[in-house]
N, C-alpha and C positions, 0 to 999 in steps of 0.2 A: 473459516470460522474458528475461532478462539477456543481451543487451544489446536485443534487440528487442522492439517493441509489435507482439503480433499481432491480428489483429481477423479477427473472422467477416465482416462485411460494409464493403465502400470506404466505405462513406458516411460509416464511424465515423472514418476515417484523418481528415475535415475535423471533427470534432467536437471543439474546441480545451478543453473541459471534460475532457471522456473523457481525451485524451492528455497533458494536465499533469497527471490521476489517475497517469497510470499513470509519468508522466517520475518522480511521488514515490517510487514501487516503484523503479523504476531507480537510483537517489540511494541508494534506503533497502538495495538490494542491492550497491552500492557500497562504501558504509560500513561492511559486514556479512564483506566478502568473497564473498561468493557464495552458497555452501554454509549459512556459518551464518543464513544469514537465514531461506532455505528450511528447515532446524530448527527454528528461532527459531519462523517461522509454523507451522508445523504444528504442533509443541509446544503452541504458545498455543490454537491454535483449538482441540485436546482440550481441554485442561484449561477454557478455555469452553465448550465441546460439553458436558462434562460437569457445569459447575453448570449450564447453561442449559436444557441437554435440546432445543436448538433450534439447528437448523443457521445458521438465516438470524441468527440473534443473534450465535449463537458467533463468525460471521465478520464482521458490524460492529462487534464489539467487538474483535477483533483489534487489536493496537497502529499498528502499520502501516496497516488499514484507515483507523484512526481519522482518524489524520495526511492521509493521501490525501482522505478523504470533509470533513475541512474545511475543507479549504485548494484542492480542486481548483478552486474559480470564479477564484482569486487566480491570476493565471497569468504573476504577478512573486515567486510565494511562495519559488521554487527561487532567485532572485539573493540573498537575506535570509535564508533557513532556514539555522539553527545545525549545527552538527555533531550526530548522532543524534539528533535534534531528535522522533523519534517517543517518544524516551522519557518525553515529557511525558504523553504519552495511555497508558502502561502500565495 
């Protein structure tokens, strides 16, 4: 949640994959202003919920997931990423 990364357990705060996942969500709620992204995502995850019929699909296909889930190992990807840059993975 914008502006912080929360984590269930400390051990995740050192996990430098996990938290350039989620600095992408940060960026990507940036870009968004806030509020629309949070639409944005939930929006998208129905309308994949409902061709997919699958929770765990719907939400890796999310546009935003997608962005984050490619690029988290690259943890120079945020100095180089384009402006709304998740719009490629729509």
């Amino acid at each position: 949640m914008f502006p912080f990364i929360v984590v269930s357990e400390l051990d995740l705060k050192q996990n430098q994959v996990m938290v350039n996942h989620e600095k992408i969500h940060i960026r990507q709620q940036l870009e968004l202003l806030i509020l629309p992204f949070f639409i944005w995502y939930g929006m998208e995850f129905l309308v994949r919920f409902l061709i997919s019929r699958d929770k765990g699909k719907a939400y890796r296909n999310i546009s935003f997931e997608r962005e984050a889930y490619a690029n988290e190992k690259d943890l120079n990807y945020l100095k180089q990423r384009s402006f709304w840059r998740f719009l490629k993975y729509v």
